[in-house]
C-alpha positions as CSV (number, residue, x, y, z in Angstrom):
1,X,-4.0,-1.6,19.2
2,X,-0.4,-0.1,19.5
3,X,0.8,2.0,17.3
4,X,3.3,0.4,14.5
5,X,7.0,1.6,15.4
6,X,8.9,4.0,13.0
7,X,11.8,3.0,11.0
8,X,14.7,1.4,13.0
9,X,17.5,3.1,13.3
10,X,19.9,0.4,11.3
11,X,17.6,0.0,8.2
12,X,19.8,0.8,5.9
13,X,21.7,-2.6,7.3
14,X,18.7,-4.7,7.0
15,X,17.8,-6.7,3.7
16,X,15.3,-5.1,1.2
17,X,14.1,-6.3,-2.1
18,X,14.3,-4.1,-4.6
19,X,12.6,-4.7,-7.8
20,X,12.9,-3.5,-11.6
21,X,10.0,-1.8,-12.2
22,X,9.2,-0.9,-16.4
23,X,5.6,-1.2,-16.9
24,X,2.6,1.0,-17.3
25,X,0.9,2.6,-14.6
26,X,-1.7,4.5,-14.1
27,X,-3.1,7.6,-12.2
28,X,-6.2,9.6,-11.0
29,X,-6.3,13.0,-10.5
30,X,-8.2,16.2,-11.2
31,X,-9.4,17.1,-15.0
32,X,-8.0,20.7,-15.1
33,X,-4.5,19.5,-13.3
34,X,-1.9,17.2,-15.1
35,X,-1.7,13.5,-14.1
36,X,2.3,14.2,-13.5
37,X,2.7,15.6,-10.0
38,X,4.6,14.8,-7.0
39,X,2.9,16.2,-3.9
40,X,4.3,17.8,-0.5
41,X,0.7,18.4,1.3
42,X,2.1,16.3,4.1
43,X,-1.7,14.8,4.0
44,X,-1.0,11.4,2.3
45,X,0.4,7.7,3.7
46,X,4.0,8.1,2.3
47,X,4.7,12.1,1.6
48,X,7.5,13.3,3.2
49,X,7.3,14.1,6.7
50,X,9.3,17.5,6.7
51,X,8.1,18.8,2.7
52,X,11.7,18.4,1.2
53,X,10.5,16.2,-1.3
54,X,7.3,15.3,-3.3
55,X,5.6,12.0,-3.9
56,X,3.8,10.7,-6.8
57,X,1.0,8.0,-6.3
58,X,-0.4,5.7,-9.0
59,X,-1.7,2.9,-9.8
60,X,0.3,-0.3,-11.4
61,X,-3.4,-1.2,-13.0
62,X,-6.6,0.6,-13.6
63,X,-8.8,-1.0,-10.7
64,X,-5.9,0.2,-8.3
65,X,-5.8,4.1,-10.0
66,X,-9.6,3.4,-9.2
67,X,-10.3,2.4,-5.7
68,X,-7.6,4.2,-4.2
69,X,-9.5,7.7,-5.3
70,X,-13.2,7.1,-5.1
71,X,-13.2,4.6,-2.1
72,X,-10.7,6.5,-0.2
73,X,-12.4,6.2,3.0
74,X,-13.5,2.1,4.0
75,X,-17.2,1.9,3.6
76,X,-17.5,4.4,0.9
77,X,-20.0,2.8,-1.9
78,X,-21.7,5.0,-3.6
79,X,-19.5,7.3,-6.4
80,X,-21.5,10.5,-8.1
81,X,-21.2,10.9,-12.1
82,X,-20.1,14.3,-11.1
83,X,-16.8,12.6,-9.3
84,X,-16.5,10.6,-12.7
85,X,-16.8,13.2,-14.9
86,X,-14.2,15.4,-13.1
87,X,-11.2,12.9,-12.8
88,X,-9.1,11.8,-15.6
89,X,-7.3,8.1,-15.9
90,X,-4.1,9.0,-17.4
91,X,-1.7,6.1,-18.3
92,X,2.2,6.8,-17.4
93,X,5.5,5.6,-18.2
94,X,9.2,6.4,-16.7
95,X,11.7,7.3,-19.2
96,X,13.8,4.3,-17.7
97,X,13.6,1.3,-15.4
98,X,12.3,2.1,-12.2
99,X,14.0,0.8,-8.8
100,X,11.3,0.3,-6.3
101,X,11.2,-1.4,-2.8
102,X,8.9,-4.0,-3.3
103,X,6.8,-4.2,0.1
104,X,4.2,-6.8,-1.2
105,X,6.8,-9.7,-1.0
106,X,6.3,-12.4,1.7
107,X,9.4,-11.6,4.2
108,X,10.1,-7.7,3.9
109,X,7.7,-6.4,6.5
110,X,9.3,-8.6,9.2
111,X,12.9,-8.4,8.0
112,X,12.2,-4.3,8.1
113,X,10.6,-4.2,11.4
114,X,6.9,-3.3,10.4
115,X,4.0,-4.4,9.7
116,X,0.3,-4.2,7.7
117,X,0.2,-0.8,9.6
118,X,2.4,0.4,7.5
119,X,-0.2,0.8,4.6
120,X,-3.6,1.5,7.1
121,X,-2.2,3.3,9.9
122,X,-1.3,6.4,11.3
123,X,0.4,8.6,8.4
124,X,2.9,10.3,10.8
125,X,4.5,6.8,11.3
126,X,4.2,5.6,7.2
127,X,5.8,9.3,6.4
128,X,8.9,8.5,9.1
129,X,9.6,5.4,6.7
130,X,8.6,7.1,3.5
131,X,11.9,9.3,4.7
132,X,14.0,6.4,5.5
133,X,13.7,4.9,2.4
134,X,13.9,8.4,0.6
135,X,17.3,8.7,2.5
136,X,18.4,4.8,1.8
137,X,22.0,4.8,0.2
138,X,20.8,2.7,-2.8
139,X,18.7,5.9,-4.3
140,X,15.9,4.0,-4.7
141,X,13.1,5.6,-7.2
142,X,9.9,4.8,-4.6
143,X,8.1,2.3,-3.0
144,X,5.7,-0.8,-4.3
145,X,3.0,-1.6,-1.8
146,X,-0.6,-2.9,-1.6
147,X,-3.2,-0.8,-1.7
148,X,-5.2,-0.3,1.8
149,X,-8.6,-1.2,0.4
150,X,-8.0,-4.0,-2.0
151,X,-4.2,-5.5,-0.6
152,X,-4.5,-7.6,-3.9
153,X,-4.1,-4.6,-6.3
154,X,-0.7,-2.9,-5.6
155,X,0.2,0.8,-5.5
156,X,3.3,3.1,-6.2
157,X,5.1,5.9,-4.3
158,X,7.7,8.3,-6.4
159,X,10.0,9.9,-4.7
160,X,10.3,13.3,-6.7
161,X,14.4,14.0,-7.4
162,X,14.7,9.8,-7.5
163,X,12.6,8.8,-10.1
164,X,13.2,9.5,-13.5
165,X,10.3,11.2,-16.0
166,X,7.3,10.4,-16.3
167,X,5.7,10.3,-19.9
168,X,2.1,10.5,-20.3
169,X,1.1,7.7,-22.8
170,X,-2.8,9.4,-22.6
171,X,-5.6,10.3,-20.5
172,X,-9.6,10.1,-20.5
173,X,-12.1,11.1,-18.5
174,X,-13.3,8.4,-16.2
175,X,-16.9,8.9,-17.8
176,X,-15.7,9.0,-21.5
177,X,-18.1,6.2,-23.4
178,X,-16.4,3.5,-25.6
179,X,-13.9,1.0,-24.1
180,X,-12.9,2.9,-20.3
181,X,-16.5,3.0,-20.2
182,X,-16.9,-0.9,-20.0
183,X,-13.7,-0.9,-17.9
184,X,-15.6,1.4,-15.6
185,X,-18.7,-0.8,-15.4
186,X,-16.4,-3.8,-14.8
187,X,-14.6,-2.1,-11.6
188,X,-17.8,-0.9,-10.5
189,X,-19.5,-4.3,-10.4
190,X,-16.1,-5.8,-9.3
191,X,-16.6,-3.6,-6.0
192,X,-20.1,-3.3,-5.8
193,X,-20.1,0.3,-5.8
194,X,-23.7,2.3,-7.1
195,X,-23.0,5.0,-9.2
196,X,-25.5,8.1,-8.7
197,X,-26.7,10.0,-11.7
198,X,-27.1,13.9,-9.6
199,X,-30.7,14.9,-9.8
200,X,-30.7,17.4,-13.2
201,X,-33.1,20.2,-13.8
202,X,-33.9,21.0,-10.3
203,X,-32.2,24.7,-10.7
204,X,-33.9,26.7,-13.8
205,X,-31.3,29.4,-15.6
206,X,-33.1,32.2,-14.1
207,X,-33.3,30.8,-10.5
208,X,-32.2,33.0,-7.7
209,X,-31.5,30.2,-5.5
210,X,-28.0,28.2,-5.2
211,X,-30.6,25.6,-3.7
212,X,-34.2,25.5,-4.8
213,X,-37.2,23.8,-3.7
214,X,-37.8,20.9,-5.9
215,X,-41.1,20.6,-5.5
216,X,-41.6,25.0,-5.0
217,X,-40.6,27.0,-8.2
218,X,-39.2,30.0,-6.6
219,X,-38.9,29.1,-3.1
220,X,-35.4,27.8,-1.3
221,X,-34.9,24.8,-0.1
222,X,-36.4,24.0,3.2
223,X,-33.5,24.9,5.7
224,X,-34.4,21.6,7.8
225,X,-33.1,19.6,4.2
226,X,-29.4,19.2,5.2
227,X,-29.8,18.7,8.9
228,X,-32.0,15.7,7.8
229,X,-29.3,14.6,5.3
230,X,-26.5,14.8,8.3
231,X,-29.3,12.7,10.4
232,X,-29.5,9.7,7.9
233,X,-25.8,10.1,7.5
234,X,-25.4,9.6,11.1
235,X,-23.6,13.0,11.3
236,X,-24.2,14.9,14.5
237,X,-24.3,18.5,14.4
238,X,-25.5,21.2,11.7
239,X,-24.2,22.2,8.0
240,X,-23.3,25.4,9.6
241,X,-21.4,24.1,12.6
242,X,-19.7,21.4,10.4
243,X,-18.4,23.3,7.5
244,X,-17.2,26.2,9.7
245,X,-15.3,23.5,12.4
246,X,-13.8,21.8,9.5
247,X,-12.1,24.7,8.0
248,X,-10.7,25.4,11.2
249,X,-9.2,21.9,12.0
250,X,-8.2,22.1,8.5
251,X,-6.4,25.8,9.7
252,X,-5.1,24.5,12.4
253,X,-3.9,20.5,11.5
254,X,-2.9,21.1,7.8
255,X,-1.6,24.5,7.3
256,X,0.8,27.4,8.9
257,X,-1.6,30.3,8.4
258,X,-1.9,32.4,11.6
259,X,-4.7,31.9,14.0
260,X,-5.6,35.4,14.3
261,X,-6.4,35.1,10.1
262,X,-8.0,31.8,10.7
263,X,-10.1,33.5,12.7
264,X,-11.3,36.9,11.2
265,X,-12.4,34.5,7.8
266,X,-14.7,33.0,10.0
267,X,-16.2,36.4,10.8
268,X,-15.1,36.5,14.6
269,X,-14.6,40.2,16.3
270,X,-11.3,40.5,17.7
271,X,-12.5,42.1,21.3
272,X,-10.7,43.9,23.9
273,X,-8.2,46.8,23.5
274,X,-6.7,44.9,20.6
275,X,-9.8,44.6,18.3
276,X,-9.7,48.4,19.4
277,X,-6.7,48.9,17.2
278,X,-7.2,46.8,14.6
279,X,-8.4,48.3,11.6
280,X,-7.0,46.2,8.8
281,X,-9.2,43.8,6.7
282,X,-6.8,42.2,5.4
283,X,-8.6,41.2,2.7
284,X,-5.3,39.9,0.5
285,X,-4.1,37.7,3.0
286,X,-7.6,35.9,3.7
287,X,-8.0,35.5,0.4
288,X,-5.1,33.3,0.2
289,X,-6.7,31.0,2.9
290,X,-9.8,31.2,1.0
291,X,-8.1,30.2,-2.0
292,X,-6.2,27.5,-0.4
293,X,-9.3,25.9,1.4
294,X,-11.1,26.2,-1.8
295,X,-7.9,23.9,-3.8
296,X,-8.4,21.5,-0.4
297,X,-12.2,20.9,-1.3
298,X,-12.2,20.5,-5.1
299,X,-9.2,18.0,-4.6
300,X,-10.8,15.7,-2.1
C-alpha cells in the first residue's frame, strides 16, 4: 500500500471541525510518574516531529485509556498483573473548554486530504500533520481521533503551550480491588484479553540466582529456557543477540548519543591506532545511555 501523503500545503484554507471539548478524560501511565505529561520522545503517532512541543495522550473513556496502553501492538492478548499493578488510571480535567479538531466526523478525512492512515500508519507522516495542526492559525488545543485498535473508542492529543491545565480529579492503580476492579474485569472480557497471575515463589530470599531453576533449589535456570521461549514466540535469534541488537537500534533510531558510546556499552574494543590512544572509560557518559535505555524499558 502507498504511503498516506503529509499535510497539504493549503490546510489551513481547507474546512475543519473543531469541537468543544469539556468532559473527563482519562489517562494511563506509569505508577511512580504523574498522569500530567506532555511528551517529546518523537516515538508516538502525533508528537511533534522536530521536539518543539510536547503531546499529551488520553483517553476520553476508561476502555480507550485501556486498550491503547496494554494492547499497544495488534495481536497482543494476554496482559501480566505485574503490567496492572504498575500503571495508574488517573481521571483528568482542563481548567477550561478545550478546542479540539475532531477527526472522527464523517467528512474531515477527505475534506483534509488523508485518510485511516492517519491513525495506523507510518508515524513520520501522522507527526507532519500533528505539526500542521499545531501550527493552524485557530490555536487549536489538540486533536480528537479514534483509537487504532478499537476506531469506536476515541482518543486525545494535547498540544503542550495550547491546551490549558490539566487537573487531576484522582488516580488508582489499575489492580486496586472495589469498583475499577469490576471495570477492569469488564474491559478485559469486552476484549478477550487473559490476564496472567506471574508464577510467585519461584526465587527464595536467599537465592543467588536472578533466575532459578524451578524445579532445582539452587541451580539456575537451564540456559536453553529463553531460546525455547523466543521459539514458541516465533522469535528468531537468541536472548543475547536480541537484547544487545535492540539497544542498538534503539541507539541509533531514537536517540543522538554518539556511536562510538553506543558502542563501548556494548563492550566492543575500539581496535587500531585509535583504541591505542584511547584510555578513557567514560564511565559518566555511558551511564547516561544506561540510564536512558533503562527509562525506555520500564515505560514500554
Amino acid at each position: 500500500m502507498d504511503q498516506m501523503p503529509g499535510p497539504p500545503p493549503d490546510i489551513h484554507d481547507r474546512k475543519i471541525t473543531i469541537i468543544e471539548f469539556n468532559d473527563r478524560m482519562f489517562r494511563t501511565h506509569a505508577i511512580n510518574r504523574s498522569p500530567i505529561y506532555f511528551g517529546k520522545s518523537g516515538q508516538h503517532r502525533f508528537d511533534s516531529p522536530d521536539g518543539s512541543y510536547g503531546v499529551l495522550y488520553a483517553g476520553r473513556d476508561e476502555y480507550c485509556a485501556f486498550i491503547e496502553t496494554f494492547a499497544r501492538a495488534a495481536g497482543s492478548t494476554t496482559i501480566t498483573t505485574t503490567e496492572l499493578k504498575n500503571r495508574c488510571l488517573a481521571e483528568l480535567k482542563a481548567a477550561r473548554t478545550l478546542r479540539l479538531v475532531d477527526l472522527t466526523q464523517s467528512g474531515t478525512l477527505v475534506r483534509l486530504g488523508a485518510d485511516a492512515r492517519l491513525f495506523s500508519g507510518d508515524h513520520t507522516i501522522s507527526q507532519k500533520w500533528s505539526k500542521a495542526f499545531y501550527d493552524h492559525p485557530f490555536k487549536i488545543d489538540g486533536l480528537l481521533y479514534p483509537s487504532r485498535l478499537d476506531p469506536a473508542k476515541q482518543a486525545l492529543a494535547l498540544f503542550e503551550g495550547h491546551a490549558p491545565k490539566l487537573v487531576e480529579l484522582g488516580r488508582q492503580i489499575w489492580f486496586a480491588g472495589g469498583p475499577l476492579r469490576r471495570l477492569l474485569a469488564e474491559i478485559v472480557e469486552h476484549y478477550a484479553l487473559a490476564v496472567i497471575e506471574e508464577q510467585r515463589g519461584v526465587r527464595g530470599a536467599d537465592d543467588e540466582y536472578v533466575f532459578p531453576a524451578p524445579l532445582k533449589p539452587g541451580q539456575p535456570l537451564n540456559a536453553c529456557a529463553f531460546n525455547n521461549i523466543l521459539r514458541r514466540l516465533g522469535f528468531e535469534g537468541t536472548p543475547h543477540g536480541i537484547a544487545r541488537s535492540s539497544f542498538r537500534d534503539w541507539i541509533a533510531d531514537c536517540t543522538e548519543f554518539p556511536r562510538d558510546l553506543a558502542e563501548m556499552c556494548l563492550g566492543h574494543v575500539v581496535a587500531g591506532v585509535e583504541g591505542a590512544y584511547r584510555r578513557s572509560d567514560m564511565l559518566e557518559r555511558r551511564r547516561a545511555i544506561m540510564q536512558a535505555w533503562s527509562n525506555f524499558i520500564v515505560d514500554l
